[in-house]
MISE-768921 format. One record per residue (C-alpha): x, y, z; residue number from 1. Coordinates in steps of 0.1 Angstrom, whole numbers, plus 5000, padded with zeros to 4 digits. Each point is the difference from the previous one (the first is absolute). Layout:
N
{{X, Y, Z}, NUM};
...
This chain:
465
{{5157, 5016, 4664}, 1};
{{4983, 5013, 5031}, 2};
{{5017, 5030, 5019}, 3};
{{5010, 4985, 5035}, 4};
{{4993, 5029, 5025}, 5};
{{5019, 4979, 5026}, 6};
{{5033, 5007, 4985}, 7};
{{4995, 5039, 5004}, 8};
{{5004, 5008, 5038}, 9};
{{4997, 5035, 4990}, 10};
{{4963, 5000, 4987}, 11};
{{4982, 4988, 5027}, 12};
{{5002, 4990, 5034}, 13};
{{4997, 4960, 5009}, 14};
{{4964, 4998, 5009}, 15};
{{4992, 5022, 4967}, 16};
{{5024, 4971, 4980}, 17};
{{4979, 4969, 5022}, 18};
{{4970, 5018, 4982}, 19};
{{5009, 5006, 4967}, 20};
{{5019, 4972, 4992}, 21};
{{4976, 4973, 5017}, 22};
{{4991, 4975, 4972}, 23};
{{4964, 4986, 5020}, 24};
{{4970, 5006, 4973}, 25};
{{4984, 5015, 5037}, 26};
{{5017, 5018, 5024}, 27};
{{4987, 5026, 5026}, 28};
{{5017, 5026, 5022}, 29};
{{4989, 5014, 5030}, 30};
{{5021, 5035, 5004}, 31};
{{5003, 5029, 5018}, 32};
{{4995, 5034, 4982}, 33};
{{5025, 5015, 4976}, 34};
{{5022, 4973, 5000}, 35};
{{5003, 4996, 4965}, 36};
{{4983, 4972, 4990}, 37};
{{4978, 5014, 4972}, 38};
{{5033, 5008, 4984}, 39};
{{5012, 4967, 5001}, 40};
{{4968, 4987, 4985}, 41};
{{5004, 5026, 4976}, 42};
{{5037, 4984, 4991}, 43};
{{4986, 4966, 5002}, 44};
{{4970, 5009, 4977}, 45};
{{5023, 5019, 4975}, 46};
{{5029, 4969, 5001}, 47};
{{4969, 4977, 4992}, 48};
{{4995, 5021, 4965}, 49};
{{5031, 4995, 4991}, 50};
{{5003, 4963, 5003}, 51};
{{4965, 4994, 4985}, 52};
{{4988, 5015, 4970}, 53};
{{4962, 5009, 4994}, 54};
{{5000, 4997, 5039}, 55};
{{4971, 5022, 5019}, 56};
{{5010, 5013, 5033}, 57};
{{4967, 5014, 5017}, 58};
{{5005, 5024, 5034}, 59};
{{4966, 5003, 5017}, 60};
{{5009, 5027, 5029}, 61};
{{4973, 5013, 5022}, 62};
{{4996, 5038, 4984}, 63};
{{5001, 5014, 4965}, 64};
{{5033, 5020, 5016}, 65};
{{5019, 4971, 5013}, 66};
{{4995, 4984, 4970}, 67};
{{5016, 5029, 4980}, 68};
{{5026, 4996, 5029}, 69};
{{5011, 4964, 4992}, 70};
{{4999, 5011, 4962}, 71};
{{5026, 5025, 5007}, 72};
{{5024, 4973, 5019}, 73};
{{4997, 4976, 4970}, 74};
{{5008, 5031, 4975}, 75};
{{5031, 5009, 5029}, 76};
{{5010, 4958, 4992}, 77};
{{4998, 5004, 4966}, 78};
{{5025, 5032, 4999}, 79};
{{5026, 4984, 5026}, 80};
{{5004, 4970, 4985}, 81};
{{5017, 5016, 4966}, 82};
{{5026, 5006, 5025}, 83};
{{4994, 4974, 5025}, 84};
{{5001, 4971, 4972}, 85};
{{5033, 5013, 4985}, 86};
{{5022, 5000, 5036}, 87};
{{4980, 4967, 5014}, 88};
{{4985, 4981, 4969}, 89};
{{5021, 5006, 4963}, 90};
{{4985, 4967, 4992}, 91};
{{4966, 5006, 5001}, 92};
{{4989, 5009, 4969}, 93};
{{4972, 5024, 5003}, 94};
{{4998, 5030, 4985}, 95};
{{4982, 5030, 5010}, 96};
{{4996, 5027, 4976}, 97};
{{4966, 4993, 4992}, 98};
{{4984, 4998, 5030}, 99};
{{4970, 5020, 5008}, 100};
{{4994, 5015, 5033}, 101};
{{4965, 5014, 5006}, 102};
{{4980, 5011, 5035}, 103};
{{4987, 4967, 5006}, 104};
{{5017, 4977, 4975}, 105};
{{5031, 4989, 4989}, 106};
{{5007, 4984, 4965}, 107};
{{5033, 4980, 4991}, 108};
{{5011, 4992, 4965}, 109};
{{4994, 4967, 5003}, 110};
{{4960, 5002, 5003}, 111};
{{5008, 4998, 5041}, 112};
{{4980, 5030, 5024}, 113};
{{4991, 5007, 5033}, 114};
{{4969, 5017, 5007}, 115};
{{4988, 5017, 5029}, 116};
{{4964, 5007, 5011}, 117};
{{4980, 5003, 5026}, 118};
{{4982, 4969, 5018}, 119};
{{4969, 4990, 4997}, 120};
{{4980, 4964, 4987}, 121};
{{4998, 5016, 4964}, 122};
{{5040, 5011, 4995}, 123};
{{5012, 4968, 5016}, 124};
{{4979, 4979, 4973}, 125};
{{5024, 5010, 4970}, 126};
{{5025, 4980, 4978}, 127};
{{5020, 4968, 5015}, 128};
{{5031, 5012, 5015}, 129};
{{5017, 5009, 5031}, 130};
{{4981, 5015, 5028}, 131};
{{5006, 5022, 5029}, 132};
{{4980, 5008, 5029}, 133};
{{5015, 5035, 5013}, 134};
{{4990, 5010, 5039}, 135};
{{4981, 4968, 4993}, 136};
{{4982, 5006, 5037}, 137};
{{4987, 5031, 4989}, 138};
{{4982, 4994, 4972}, 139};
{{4965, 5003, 4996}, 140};
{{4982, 4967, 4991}, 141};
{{5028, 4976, 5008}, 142};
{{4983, 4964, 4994}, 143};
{{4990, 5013, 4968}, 144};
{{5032, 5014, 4988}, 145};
{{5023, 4971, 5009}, 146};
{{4968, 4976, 4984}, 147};
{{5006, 5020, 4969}, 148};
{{5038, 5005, 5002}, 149};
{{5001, 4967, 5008}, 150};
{{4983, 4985, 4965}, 151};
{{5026, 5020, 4985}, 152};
{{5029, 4981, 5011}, 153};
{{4986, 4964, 4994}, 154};
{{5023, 4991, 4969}, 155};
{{5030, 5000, 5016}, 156};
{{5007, 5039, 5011}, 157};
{{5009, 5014, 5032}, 158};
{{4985, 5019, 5026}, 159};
{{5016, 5025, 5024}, 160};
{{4981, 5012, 5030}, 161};
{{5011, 5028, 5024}, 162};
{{4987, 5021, 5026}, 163};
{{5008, 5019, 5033}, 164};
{{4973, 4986, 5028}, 165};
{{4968, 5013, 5000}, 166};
{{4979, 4981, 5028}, 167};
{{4992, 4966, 5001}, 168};
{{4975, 4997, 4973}, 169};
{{5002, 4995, 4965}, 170};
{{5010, 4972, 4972}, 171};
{{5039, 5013, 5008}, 172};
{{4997, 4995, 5036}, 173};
{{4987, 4966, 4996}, 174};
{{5031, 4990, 4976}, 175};
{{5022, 5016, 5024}, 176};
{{4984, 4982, 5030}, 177};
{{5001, 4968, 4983}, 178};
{{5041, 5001, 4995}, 179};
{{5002, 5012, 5038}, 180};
{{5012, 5035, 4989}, 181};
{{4976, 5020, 5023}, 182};
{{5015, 4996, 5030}, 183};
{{5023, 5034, 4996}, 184};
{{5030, 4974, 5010}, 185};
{{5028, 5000, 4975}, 186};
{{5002, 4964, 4981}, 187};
{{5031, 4981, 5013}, 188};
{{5006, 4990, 4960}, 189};
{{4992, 5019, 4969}, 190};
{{4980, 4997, 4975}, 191};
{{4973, 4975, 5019}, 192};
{{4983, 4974, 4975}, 193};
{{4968, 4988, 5013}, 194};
{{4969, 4996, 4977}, 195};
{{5006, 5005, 4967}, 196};
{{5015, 5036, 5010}, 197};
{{5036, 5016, 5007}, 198};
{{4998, 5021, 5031}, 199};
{{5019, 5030, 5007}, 200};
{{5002, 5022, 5030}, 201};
{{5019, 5028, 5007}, 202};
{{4997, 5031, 5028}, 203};
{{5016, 5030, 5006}, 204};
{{5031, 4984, 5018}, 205};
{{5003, 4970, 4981}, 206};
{{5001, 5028, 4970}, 207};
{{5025, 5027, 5021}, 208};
{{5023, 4968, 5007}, 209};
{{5005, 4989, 4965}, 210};
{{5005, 5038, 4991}, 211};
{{4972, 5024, 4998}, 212};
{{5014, 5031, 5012}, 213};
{{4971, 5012, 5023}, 214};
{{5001, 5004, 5040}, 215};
{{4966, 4983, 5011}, 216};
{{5001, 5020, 5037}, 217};
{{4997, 5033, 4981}, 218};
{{4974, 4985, 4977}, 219};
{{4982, 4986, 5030}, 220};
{{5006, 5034, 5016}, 221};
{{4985, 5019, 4976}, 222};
{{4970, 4980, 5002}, 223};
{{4994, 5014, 5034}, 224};
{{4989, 4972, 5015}, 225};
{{4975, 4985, 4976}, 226};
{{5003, 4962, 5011}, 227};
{{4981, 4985, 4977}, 228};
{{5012, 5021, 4964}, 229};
{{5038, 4986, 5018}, 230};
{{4992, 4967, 5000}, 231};
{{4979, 4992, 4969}, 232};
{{5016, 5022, 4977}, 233};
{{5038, 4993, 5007}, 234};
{{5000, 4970, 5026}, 235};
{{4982, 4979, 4979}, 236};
{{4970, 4994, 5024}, 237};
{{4964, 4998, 4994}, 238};
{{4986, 5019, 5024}, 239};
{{4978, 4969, 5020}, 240};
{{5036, 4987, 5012}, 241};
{{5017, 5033, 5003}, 242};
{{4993, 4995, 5039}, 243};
{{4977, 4975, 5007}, 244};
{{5013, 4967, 4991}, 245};
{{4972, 4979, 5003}, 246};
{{4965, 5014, 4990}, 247};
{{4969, 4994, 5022}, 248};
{{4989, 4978, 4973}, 249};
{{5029, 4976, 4990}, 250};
{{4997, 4988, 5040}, 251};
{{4962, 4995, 4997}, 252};
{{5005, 4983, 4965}, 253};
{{5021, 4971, 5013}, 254};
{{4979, 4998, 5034}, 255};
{{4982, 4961, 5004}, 256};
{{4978, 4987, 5031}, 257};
{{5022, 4969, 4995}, 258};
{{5032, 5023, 5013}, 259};
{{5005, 4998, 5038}, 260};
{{5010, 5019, 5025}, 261};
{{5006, 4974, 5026}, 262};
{{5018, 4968, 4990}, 263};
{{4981, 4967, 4995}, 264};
{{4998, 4974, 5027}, 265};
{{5016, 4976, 4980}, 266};
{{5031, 5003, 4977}, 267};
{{5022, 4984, 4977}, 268};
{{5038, 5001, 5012}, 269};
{{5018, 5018, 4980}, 270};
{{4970, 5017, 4981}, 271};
{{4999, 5036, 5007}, 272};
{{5026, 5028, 4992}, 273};
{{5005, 5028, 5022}, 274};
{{5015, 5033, 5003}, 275};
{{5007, 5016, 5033}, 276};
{{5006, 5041, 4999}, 277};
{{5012, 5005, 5035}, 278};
{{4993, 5027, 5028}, 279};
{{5005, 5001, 5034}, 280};
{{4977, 5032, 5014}, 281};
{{4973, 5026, 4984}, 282};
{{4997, 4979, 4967}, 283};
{{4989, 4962, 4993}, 284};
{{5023, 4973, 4998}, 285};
{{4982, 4982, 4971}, 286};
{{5006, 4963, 4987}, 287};
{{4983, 4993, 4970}, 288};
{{4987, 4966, 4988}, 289};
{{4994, 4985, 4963}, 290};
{{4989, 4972, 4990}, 291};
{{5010, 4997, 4957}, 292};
{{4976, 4982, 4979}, 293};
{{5010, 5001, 4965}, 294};
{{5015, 5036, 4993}, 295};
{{4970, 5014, 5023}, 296};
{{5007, 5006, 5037}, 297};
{{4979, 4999, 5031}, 298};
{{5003, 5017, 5032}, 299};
{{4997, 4971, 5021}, 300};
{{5000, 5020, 5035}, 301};
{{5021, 5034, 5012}, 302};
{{5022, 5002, 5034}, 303};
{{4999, 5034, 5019}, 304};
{{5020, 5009, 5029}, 305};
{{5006, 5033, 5015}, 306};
{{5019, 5010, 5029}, 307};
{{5008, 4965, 5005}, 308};
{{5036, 4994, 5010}, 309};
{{5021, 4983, 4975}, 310};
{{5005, 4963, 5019}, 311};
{{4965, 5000, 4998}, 312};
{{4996, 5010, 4964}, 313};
{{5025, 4974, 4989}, 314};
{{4983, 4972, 5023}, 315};
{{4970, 5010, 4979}, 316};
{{5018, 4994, 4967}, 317};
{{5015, 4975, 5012}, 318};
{{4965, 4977, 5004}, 319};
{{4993, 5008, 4965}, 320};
{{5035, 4988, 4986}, 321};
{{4989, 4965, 4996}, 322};
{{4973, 5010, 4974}, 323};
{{5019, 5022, 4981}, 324};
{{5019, 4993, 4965}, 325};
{{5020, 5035, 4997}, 326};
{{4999, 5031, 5024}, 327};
{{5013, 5032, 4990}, 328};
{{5008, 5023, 5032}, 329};
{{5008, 5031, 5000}, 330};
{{5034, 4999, 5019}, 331};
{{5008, 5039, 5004}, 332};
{{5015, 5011, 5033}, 333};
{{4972, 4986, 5019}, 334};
{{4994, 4968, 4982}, 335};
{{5035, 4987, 4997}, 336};
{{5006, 4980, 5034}, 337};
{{4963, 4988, 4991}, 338};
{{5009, 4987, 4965}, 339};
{{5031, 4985, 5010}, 340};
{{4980, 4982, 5029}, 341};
{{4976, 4984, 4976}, 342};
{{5027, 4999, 4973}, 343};
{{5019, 4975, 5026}, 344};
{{4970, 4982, 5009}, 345};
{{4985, 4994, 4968}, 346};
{{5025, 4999, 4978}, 347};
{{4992, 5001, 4960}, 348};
{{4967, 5017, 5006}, 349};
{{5004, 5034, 5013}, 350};
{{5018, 5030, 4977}, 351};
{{5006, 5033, 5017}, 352};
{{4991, 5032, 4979}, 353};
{{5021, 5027, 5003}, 354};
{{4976, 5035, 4995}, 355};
{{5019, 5022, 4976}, 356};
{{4984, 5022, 4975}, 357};
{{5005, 4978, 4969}, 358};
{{4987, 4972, 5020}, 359};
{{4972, 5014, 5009}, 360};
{{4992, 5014, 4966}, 361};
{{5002, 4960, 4987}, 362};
{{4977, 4991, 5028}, 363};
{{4977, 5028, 4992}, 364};
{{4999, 4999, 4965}, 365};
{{4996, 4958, 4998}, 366};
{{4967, 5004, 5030}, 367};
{{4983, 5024, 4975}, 368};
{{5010, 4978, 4971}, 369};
{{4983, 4972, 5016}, 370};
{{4968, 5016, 5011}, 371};
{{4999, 5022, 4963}, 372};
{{4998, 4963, 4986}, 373};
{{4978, 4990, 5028}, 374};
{{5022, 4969, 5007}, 375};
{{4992, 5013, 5040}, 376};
{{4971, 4988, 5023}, 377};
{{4999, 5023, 5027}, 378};
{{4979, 5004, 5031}, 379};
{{4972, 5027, 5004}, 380};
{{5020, 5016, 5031}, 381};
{{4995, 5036, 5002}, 382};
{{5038, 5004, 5020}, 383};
{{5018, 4980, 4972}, 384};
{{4979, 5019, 4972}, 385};
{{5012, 5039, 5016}, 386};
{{5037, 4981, 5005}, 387};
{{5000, 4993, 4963}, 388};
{{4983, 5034, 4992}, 389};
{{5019, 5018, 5022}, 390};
{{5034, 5000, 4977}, 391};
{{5016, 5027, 4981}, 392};
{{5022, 4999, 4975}, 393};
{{5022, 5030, 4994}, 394};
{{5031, 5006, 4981}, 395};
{{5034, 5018, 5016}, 396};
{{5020, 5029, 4987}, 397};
{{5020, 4975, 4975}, 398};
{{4972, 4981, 4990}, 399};
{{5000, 4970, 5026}, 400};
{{4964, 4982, 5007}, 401};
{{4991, 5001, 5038}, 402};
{{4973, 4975, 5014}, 403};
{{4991, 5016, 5033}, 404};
{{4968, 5009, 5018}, 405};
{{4991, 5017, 5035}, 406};
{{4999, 4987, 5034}, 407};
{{4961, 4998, 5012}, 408};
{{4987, 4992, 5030}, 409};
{{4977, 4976, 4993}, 410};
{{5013, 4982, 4967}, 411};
{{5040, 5000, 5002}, 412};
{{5023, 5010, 4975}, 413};
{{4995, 4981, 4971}, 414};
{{5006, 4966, 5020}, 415};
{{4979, 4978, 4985}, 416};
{{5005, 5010, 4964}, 417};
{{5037, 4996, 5004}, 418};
{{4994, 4965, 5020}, 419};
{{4975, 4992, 4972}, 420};
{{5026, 5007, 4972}, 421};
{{5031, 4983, 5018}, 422};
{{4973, 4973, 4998}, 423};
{{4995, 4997, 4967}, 424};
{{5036, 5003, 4992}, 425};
{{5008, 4969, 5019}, 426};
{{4971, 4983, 4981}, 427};
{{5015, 5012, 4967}, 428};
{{5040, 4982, 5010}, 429};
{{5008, 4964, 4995}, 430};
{{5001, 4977, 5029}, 431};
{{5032, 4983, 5011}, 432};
{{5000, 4965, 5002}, 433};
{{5000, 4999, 5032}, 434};
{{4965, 5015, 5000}, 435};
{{4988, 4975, 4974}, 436};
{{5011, 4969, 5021}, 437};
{{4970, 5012, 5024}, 438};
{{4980, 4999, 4973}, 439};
{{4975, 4978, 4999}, 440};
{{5012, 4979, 5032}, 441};
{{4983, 5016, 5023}, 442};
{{4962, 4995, 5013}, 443};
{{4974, 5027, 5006}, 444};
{{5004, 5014, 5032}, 445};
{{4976, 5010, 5023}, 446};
{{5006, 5035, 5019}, 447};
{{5035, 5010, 5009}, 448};
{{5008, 4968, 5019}, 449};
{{5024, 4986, 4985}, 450};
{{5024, 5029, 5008}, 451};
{{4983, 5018, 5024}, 452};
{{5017, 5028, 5023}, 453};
{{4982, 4998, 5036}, 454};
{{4974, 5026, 5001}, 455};
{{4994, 5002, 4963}, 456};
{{4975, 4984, 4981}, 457};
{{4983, 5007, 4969}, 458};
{{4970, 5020, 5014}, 459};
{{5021, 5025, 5020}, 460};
{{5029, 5000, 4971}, 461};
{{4979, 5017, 4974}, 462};
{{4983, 5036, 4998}, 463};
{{5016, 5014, 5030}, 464};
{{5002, 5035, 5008}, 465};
C-alpha cells in the first residue's frame, strides 16, 4: 500500500502535501526559495520506491552540490519513515533494514533507488523511470535536458518539474507560461490542469499562511532593498512582470492597420462592446470600442474626453448606446450617477464596474491573457501603446497584487488600458436576452442619426482631446 502523506499534518505543510501527493504523470511548481518543495519531491520520489519495485527515480538538479543536496533529503525520508510508517501507516508493509543510502543514490530492498546527479543532455538520457527537473530554470541546456528527460518517461512514468523564476526564457518558462502561472498572481484553485501538466504555485505568503514559520518583512528587510531578488525569488515573479505589466513588445505584437482609432461611418446596432474608465479632470475619460469576430477582437474606434463636464461625457455615451451589445463602466465615485443614467436608459446593456484591487487584478490579468494569445487587434496609437506600457505591477506588505501606474501629463493614468480591459470583459460575458432580441433586427445605420444628441455627430465624437 502507498504511504498517504495527507493523513500526517505533522510532516509537511499543505502546499508541500498538494506536491507530494499529486497523482498527474506531469506536474510543475513555480516556488519561492526555501519553501520546501525539494523535500517534498524528495518524499514523493522515496513513496514512489516503495509502491513500485525495480522503479528508477532520476533527480537532475542544476550543480553536482544540489544534487548531493536532494540525495541527503531522500536518505533524511528514508530514516523518518521507520518511525513515521509505524505511528501513521502499520499497514504498509515495507521494510527498511536493507536500504542503502549513498551521496547521490539511494537503494531500497525491493530493487527501487533514487539517484541524484547533476543536469545535463547526457545524465538525463539514462534508464526509464521517474524524472525530476530541480531549479529546472537554471539549468544549463534546457531544451535539451527536458528532450532527453523527456524520452525517459514515455512508457508510462512521471515527470516532476520545479523551479524558483529565473527570467522569462527557457523550456520552464514556456510550460509555466502556457498554464498561465507567470503572472506572479496566486491561482484562485490548486493544482491547475491545463495541457497535459499539473500546475502548482506557491509564494512566500501563500507558504507563511499555510504554516511556514518565517516573517517575509524581515526577509525582505534584509534584502536591503534588492527589488528584483524580492520578487523573483520569493514572490514568484519573473522579473519582465515584476513591474511592467505589459512589455513593449506584447503591445506591438497584437498591433493591425485594420484596428481603428476613430469609429467607422457605418455600424451594426448592437455590434461593438465598450468599456468606459471614467475621469473628470487631468486624466482621459476613455470609452473603448470592440468589435468580436470569432474569439479575436478589434478595436473598432476609442472615445477620449478630458476636462469635459460629466452631462456632456454621458451625452457622448449616450449617442453610442444604440450600437453597443454590453458596456462595462467603471462606476467608482465619479462614474456612479453616470452608470445609473445609462443603466436607466438603456437597460440590459450597461454593467457598472466597481475598481477594487481584485477587480482590477481579473481585468488585468485577462487583457494580458488575451494579447499573450494574440486574440487582440489593436491600433498603432502611440498614447494607447505608453497607457498599456505605462502599468506596474507590485505586490503589498502581505502579498496583495496592485495594478497601478502614474499620472502623466500627456498620456493619463492608465485610462485606456483599463477602458480597453473593462472592454474585453464585457465581450467575454453572455448577453441577456434582451440584447439578443436586437439582434439581428436592426439595419445598418449610417452615422449616429438614429440617436443622435444635438451637437454630436460621429466626426466630432471620436479622437477628441
Amino acid at each position: 500500500m502507498k504511504p498517504d502523506l495527507s493523513k500526517n499534518k505533522t510532516v509537511l505543510y499543505p502546499y508541500q502535501r498538494r506536491w507530494a501527493n499529486d497523482p498527474a504523470r506531469r506536474a510543475i511548481a513555480v516556488k519561492g526559495a526555501q519553501e520546501g518543495f525539494s523535500t517534498a519531491t524528495a518524499a514523493w520520489a522515496v513513496n514512489r520506491c516503495i509502491e513500485f519495485d525495480r522503479r528508477t527515480i532520476t533527480f537532475l538538479s542544476r550543480s553536482d552540490r544540489q544534487s548531493m543536496e536532494l540525495g541527503q533529503k531522500a536518505k533524511a525520508w528514508v530514516d523518518g519513515y521507520k518511525g513515521v510508517i509505524a505511528q501513521y501507516h502499520p499497514d504498509v508493509p515495507m521494510r527498511f533494514g536493507d536500504t542503502v543510502a549513498l551521496t547521490h543514490q539511494v537503494s531500497f530492498p525491493n530493487a527501487s533507488r533514487v539517484i541524484c546527479v547533476a543536469a545535463n543532455p547526457d545524465t538525463a538520457r539514462g534508464d526509464s523511470g521517474d524524472i525530476v527537473l530541480d531549479e529546472f530554470a537554471f539549468h544549463k541546456d534546457p531544451y535539451a535536458i527536458f528532450k532527453a528527460a523527456y524520452r525517459q518517461i514515455t512508457r508510462g512514468y512521471s515527470m516532476r518539474v520545479l523551479s524558483t523564476p529565473n527570467g522569462v526564457l527557457g523550456k520552464y518558462y514556456e510550460i509555466v507560461k502556457l498554464l498561465g502561472l507567470d503572472t506572479g498572481i496566486r491561482p484562485r484553485r490548486q493544482p491547475i490542469f491545463a495541457h497535459g501538466w499539473s500546475g502548482h504555485w506557491c509564494d512566500i505568503y501563500l507558504a507563511v499562511e499555510e504554516g511556514l514559520p518565517v516573517d517575509p518583512a524581515d526577509i525582505k528587510e534584509g534584502l536591503e532593498g534588492d527589488e528584483e531578488t524580492w520578487q523573483q525569488e520569493y514572490l514568484c515573479q519573473f522579473i519582465s512582470q515584476a513591474s511592467q505589466w505589459i512589455p513593449p513588445g506584447l503591445y506591438l505584437d497584437n498591433t493591425s492597420s485594420e484596428a481603428s482609432v476613430e469609429l467607422p461611418e457605418s455600424i451594426e446596432k448592437n455590434s461593438l462592446y465598450a468599456g468606459w474608465d471614467i475621469a473628470r479632470s487631468r486624466d482621459f475619460s476613455v470609452i473603448w470600442c470592440l468589435r468580436r469576430l470569432g474569439d479575436v477582437t478589434w478595436t473598432r474606434g476609442i472615445i477620449e474626453m478630458r476636462n469635459i463636464p460629466t452631462p456632456d461625457q454621458v451625452a457622448r455615451a449616450r449617442v453610442l448606446m444604440p450600437f453597443v451589445r454590453r458596456m462595462n463602466i467603471d462606476k467608482g465615485v465619479m462614474g456612479l450617477s453616470m452608470y445609473e443614467t445609462l443603466d436607466r436608459e438603456f437597460p440590459g446593456k450597461v454593467e457598472g464596474v466597481q475598481f477594487g484591487a481584485p477587480i482590477k487584478e481579473q481585468l488585468a490579468v485577462l487583457q494580458k491573457r488575451r494579447m499573450e494569445d494574440h486574440k487582440c487587434r489593436l491600433p498603432d496609437y502611440e498614447t494607447a501603446r505608453r497607457s498599456f506600457q505605462s502599468l506596474k505591477k507590485t505586490t503589498n506588505s502581505i502579498g496583495q497584487a496592485r495594478f497601478d501606474t502614474e499620472h502623466d501629463s500627456k498620456f493619463g493614468h492608465g485610462d485606456h488600458f483599463w477602458a480597453s480591459a473593462l472592454a474585453e470583459a464585457a465581450a467575454e460575458q453572455p448577453t441577456s436576452s434582451m440584447e439578443d432580441a436586437f439582434i439581428g433586427g436592426e439595419p445598418v445605420c449610417e452615422g449616429f442619426g438614429a440617436r443622435e444628441a444635438p451637437g454630436f455627430t460621429a466626426e466630432n465624437l471620436v479622437h477628441v482631446f
